[in-house]
DORO-279078 format. One line per field, with one value per residue (C-alpha): x, y negated, z; residue number from 1; residue in three letters. Coordinates in Angstrom, 3 decimals, always signed. Example, Ala and Ser with C-alpha at 12.3 -4.5 7.8 and 13.67 -1.06 7.14 Angstrom:
DORO-279078
xx	+12.300 / +13.670
yy	+4.500 / +1.060
zz	+7.800 / +7.140
n	1 / 2
res	ala / ser
END
This chain:
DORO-279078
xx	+0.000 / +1.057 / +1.812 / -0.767 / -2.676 / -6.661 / -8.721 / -11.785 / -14.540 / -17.384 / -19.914 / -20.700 / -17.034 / -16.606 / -13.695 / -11.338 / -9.243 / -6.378 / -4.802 / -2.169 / +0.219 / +3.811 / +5.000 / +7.609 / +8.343 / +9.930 / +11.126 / +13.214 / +14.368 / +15.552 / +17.438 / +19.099 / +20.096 / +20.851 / +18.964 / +18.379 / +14.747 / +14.761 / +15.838 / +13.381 / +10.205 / +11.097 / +12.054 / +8.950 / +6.425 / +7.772 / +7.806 / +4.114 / +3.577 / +4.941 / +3.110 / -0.126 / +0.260 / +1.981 / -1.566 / -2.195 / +0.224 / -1.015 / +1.679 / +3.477 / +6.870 / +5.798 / +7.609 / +7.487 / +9.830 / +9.525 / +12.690 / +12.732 / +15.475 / +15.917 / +18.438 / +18.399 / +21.121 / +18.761 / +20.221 / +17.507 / +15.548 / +14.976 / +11.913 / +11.440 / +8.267 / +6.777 / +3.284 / +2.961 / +3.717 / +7.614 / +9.324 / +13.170 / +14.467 / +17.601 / +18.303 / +21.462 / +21.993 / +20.914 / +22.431 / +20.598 / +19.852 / +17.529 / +16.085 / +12.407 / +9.876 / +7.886 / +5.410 / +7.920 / +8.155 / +10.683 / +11.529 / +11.198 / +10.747 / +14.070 / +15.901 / +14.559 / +14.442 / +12.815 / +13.880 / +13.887 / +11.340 / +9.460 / +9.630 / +7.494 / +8.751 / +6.373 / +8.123 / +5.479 / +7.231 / +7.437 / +10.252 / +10.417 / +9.004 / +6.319 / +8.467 / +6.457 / +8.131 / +6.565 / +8.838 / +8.318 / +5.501 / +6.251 / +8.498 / +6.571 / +6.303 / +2.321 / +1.304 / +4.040 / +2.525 / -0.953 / +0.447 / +1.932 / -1.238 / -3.038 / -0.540 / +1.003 / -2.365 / -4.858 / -6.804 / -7.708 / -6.303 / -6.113 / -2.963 / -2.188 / +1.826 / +3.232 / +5.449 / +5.967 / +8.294 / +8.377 / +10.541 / +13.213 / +13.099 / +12.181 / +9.384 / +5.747 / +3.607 / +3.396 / +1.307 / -1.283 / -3.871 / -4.994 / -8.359 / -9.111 / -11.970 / -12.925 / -15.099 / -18.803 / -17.548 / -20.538 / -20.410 / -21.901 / -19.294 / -16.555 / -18.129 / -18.265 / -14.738 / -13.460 / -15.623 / -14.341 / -10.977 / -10.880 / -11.890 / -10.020 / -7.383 / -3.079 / -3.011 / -0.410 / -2.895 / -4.809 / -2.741 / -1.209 / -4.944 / -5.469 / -7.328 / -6.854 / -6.326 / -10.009 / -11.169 / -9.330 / -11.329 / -14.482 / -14.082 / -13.760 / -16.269 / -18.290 / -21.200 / -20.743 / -21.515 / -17.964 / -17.128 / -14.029 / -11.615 / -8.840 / -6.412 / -2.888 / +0.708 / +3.354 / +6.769 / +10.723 / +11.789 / +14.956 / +15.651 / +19.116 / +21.645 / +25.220 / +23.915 / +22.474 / +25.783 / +27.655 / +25.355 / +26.551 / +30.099 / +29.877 / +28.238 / +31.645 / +33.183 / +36.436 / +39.035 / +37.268 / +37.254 / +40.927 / +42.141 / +40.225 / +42.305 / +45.525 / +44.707 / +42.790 / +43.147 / +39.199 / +35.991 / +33.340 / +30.187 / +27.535 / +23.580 / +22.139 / +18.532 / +19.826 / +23.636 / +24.458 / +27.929 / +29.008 / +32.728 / +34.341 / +37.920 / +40.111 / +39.249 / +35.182 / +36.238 / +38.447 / +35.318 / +33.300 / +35.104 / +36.301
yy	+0.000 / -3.627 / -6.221 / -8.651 / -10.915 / -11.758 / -14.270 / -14.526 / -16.199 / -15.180 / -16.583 / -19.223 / -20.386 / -20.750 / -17.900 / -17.775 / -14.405 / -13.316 / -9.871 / -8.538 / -5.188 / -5.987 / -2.510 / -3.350 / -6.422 / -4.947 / -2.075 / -4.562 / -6.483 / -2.980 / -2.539 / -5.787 / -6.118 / -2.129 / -2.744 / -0.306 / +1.038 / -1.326 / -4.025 / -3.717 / -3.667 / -6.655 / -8.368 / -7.028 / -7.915 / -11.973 / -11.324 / -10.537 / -13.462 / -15.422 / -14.632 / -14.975 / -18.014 / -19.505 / -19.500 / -22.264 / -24.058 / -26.432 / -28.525 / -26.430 / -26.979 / -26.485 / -24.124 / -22.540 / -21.326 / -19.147 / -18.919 / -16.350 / -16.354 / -14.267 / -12.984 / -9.467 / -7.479 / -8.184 / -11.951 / -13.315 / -13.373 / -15.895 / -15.953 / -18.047 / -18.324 / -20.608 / -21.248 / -18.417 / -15.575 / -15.003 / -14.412 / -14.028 / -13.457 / -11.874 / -11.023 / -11.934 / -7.831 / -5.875 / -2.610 / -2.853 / +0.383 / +0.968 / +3.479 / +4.033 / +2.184 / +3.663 / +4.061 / +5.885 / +3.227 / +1.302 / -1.688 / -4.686 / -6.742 / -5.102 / -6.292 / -9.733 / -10.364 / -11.473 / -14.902 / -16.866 / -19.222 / -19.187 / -22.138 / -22.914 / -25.409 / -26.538 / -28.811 / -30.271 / -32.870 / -35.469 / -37.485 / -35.067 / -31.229 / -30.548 / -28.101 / -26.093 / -25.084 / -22.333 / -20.008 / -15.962 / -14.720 / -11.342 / -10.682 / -8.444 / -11.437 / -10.740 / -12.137 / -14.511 / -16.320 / -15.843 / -18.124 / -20.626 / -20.817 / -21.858 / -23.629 / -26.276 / -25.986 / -25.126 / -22.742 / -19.221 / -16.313 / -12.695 / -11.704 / -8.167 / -7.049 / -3.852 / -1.940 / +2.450 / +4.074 / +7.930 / +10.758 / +10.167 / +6.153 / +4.908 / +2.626 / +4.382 / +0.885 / -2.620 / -5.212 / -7.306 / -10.238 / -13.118 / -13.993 / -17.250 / -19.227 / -22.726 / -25.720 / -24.738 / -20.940 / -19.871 / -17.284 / -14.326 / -14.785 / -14.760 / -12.056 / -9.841 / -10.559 / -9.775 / -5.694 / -4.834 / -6.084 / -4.217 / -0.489 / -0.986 / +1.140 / -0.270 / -1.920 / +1.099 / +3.569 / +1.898 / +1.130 / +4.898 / +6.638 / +4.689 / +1.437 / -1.756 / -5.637 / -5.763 / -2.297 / -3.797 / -7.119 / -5.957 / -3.494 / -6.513 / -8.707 / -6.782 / -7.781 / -11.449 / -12.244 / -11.694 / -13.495 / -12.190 / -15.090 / -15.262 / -12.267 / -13.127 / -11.379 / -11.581 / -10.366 / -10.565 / -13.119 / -15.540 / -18.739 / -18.799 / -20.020 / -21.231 / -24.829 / -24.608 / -22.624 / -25.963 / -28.373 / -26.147 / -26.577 / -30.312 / -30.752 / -29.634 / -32.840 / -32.587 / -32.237 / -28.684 / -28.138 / -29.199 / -26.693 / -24.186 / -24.498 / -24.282 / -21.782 / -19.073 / -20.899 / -20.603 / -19.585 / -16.983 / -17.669 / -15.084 / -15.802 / -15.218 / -14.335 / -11.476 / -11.373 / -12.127 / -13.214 / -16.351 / -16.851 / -20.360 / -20.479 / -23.294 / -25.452 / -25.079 / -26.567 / -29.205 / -30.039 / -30.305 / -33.089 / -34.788
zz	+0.000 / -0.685 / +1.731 / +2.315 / +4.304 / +4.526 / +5.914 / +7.315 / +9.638 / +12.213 / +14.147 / +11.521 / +11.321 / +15.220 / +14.927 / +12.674 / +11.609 / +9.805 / +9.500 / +7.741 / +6.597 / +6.474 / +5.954 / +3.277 / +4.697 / +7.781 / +6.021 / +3.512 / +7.379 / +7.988 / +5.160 / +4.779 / +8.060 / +9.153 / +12.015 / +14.879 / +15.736 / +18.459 / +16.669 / +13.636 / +16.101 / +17.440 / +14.276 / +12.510 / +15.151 / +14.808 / +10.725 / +11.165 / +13.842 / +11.349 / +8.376 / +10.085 / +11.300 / +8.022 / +6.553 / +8.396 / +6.189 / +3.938 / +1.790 / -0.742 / +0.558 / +4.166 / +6.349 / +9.814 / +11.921 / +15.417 / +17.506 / +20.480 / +22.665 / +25.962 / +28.010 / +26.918 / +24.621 / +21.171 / +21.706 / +19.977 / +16.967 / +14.589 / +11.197 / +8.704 / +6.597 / +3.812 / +3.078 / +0.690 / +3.249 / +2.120 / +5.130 / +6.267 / +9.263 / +11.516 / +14.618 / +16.856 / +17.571 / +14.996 / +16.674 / +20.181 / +22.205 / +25.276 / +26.841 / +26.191 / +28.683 / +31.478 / +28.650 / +26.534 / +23.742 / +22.532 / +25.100 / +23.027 / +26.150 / +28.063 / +24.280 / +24.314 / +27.993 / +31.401 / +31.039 / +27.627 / +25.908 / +22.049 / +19.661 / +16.761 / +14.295 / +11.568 / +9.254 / +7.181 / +5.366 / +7.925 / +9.019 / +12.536 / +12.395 / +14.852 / +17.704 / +20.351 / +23.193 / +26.022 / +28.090 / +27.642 / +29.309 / +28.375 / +25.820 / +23.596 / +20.937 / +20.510 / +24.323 / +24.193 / +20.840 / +22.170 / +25.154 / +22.382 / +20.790 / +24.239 / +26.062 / +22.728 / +20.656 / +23.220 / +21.061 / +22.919 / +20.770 / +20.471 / +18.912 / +18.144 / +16.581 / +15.631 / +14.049 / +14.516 / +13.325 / +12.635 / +13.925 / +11.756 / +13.057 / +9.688 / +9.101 / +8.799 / +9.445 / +10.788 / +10.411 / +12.986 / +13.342 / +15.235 / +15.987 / +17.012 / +18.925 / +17.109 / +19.156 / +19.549 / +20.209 / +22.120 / +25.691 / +23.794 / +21.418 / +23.538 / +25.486 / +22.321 / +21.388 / +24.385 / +24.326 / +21.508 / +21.753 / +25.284 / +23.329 / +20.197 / +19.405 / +18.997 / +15.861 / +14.655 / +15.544 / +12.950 / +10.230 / +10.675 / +10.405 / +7.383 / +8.470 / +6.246 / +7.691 / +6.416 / +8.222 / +11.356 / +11.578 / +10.733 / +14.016 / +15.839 / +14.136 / +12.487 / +14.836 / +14.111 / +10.447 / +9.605 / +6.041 / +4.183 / +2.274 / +0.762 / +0.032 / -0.327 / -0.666 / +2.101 / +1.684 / +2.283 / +0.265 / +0.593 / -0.921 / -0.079 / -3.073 / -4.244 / -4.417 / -0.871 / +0.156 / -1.499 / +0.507 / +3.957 / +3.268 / +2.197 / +5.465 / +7.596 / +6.103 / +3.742 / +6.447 / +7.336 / +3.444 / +2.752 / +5.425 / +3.865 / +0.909 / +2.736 / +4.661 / +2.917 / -0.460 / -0.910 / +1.374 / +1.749 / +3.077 / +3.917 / +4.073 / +7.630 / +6.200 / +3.561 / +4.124 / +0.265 / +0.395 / -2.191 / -2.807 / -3.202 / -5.054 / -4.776 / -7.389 / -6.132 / -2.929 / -4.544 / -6.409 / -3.562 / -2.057 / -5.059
n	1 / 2 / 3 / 4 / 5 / 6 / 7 / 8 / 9 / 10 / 11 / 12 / 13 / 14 / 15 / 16 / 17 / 18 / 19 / 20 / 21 / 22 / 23 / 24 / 25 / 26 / 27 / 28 / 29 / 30 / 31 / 32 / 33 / 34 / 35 / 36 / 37 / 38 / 39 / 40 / 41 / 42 / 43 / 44 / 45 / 46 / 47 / 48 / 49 / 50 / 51 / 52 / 53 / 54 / 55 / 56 / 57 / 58 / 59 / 60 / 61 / 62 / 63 / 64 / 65 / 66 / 67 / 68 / 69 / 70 / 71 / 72 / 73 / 74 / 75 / 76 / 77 / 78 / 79 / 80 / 81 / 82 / 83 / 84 / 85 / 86 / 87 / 88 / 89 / 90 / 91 / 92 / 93 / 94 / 95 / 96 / 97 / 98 / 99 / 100 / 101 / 102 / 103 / 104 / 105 / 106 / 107 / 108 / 109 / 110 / 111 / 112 / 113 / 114 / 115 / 116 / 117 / 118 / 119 / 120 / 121 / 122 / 123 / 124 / 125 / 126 / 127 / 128 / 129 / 130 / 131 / 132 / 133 / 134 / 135 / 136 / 137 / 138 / 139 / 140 / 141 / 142 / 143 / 144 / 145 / 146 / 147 / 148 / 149 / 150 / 151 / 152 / 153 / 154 / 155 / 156 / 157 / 158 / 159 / 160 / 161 / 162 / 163 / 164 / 165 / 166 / 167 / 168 / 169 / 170 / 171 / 172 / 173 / 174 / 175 / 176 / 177 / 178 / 179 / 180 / 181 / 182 / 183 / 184 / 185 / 186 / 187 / 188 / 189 / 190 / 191 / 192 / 193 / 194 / 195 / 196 / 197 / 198 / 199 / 200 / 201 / 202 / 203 / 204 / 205 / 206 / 207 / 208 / 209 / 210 / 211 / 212 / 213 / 214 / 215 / 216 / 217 / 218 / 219 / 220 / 221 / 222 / 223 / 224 / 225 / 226 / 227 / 228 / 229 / 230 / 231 / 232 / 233 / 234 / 235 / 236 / 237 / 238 / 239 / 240 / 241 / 242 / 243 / 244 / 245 / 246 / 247 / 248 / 249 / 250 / 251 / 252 / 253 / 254 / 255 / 256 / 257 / 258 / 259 / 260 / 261 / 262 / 263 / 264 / 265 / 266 / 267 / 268 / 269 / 270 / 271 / 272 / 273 / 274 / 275 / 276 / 277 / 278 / 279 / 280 / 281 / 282 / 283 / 284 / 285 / 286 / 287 / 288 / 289 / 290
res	unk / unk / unk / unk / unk / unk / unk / unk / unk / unk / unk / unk / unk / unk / unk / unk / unk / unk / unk / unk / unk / unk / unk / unk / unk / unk / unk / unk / unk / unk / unk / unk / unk / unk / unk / unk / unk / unk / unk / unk / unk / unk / unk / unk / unk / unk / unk / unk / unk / unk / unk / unk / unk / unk / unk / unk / unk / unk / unk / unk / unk / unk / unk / unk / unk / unk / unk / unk / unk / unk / unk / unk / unk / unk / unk / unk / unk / unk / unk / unk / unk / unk / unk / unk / unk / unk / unk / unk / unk / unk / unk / unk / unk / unk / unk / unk / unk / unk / unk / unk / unk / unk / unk / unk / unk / unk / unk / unk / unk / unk / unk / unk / unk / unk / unk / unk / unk / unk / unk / unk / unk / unk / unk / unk / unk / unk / unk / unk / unk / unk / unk / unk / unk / unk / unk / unk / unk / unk / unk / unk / unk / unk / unk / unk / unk / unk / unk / unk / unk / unk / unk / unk / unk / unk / unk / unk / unk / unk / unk / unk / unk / unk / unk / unk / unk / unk / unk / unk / unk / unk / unk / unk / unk / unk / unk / unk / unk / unk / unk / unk / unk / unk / unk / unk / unk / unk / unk / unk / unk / unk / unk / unk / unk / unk / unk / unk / unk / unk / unk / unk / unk / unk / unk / unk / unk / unk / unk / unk / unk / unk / unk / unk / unk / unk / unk / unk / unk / unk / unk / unk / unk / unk / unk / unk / unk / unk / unk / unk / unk / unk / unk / unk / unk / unk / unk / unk / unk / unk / unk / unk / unk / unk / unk / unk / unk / unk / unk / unk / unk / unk / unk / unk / unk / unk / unk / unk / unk / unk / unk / unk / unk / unk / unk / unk / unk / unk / unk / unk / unk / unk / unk / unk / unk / unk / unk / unk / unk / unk / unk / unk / unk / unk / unk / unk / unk / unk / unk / unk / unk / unk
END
């Protein structure tokens, strides 16, 4: 199945949906990065935080940005979407081990850590990006953006990540949704929300017996004269390139640049988001400062 995301409404447009699939997505992180099991839930559950919440975007060269940083081995994690759903991302330890929980799944919260905080940067064009800023409540990404969404927007949300892998620790699914109460929202509503939220199944269980992003949100608002919008594609997509490589080393000011030519009589520089490596020769970095 393809990656991709769908909207929707309920309650005559007093909630607001989107779910998603971002099997290949993660499965691409994995690849690029040779990340651990570990490593590729937690990177995969922010990918899919971040697609969701990047179709809120609405100026073609918007972009958002979550930031997690704890104090746990994974270092911290770092996505990067646009407002067409393609998404990049790394982690700061792509090779991090646990033990399982007292659950017996993989510890995303003992990788990320007790004590850290989430930032969401929306840069929309504007002379400052909008940054908001909320400490970890849990570390397991999907309650910790659920607390961004109350605490910097103050809109009540029900955020559901995942990502399984199978026995051989490869990627079987991932994918999520948020659900989201607008003003007017009535009690029964939230009442409602809050039953079937309470009885329905992990969001892998889902995904893994089959279930689309649609089949998903019509479990939970089914009841609610759920509407269906639009359908989009998500993916792992950078936009990294020499000329943006160029702009990176112009920015370390010639000095930096002229001892790179006496010293290692050129440069390398490597891509954070998909590790493509772009080499610089002598006479590239006498042009750049020329």
């Amino acid at each position: 199945m393809e990656d991709y995301i769908i909207r929707a409404t309920a309650a005559e447009g007093t909630v607001r949906a989107v779910a998603t699939i971002t099997t290949n997505m993660v499965k691409d992180a994995r690849d690029i990065h040779e990340l651990s099991p570990l490593a590729s839930i937690a990177i995969g559950r922010t990918m899919t935080a971040a697609s969701l919440m990047s179709t809120y975007l609405k100026g073609t060269k918007d972009t958002l940005t979550i930031q997690i940083k704890g104090d746990g081995p994974l270092g911290g994690v770092v996505v990067v979407s646009d407002m067409n759903a393609n998404v990049r991302g790394y982690v700061n330890n792509p090779l991090v081990y646990l033990p399982l929980n007292q659950d017996g799944k993989y510890d995303v919260a003992g990788a990320i850590g007790e004590n850290g905080y989430l930032n969401v940067i929306r840069d929309l064009g504007m002379k400052e990006p909008y940054i908001g800023y909320v400490n970890l409540v849990s570390g397991e990404i999907a309650e910790d953006i659920a607390y961004y969404y109350a605490s910097s927007e103050q809109i009540p949300s029900v955020v559901a990540l995942g990502v399984l892998t199978n026995s051989k620790d490869l990627i079987q699914c991932s994918g999520g949704f948020i659900i989201q109460l607008m003003p007017g929202a009535e009690e029964n509503t939230i009442t409602l929300i809050e039953e079937k939220i309470s009885t329905l199944p992990s969001i892998t269980k889902l995904l893994s017996e089959g279930k689309t992003p649609e089949d998903i949100l019509e479990l939970v608002l089914g009841e609610m004269n759920l509407k269906m919008g639009e359908k989009s594609p998500c993916r792992y997509k950078c936009n990294c390139s020499r000329e943006r490589m160029e702009r990176g080393l112009v920015s370390l000011g010639k000095e930096e640049i002229k001892s790179m030519i006496e010293e290692q009589h050129g440069a390398e520089t490597c891509c954070y988001f998909c590790r493509s490596k772009y080499q610089f020769s002598e006479e590239d970095l006498l042009n750049l400062i020329e």
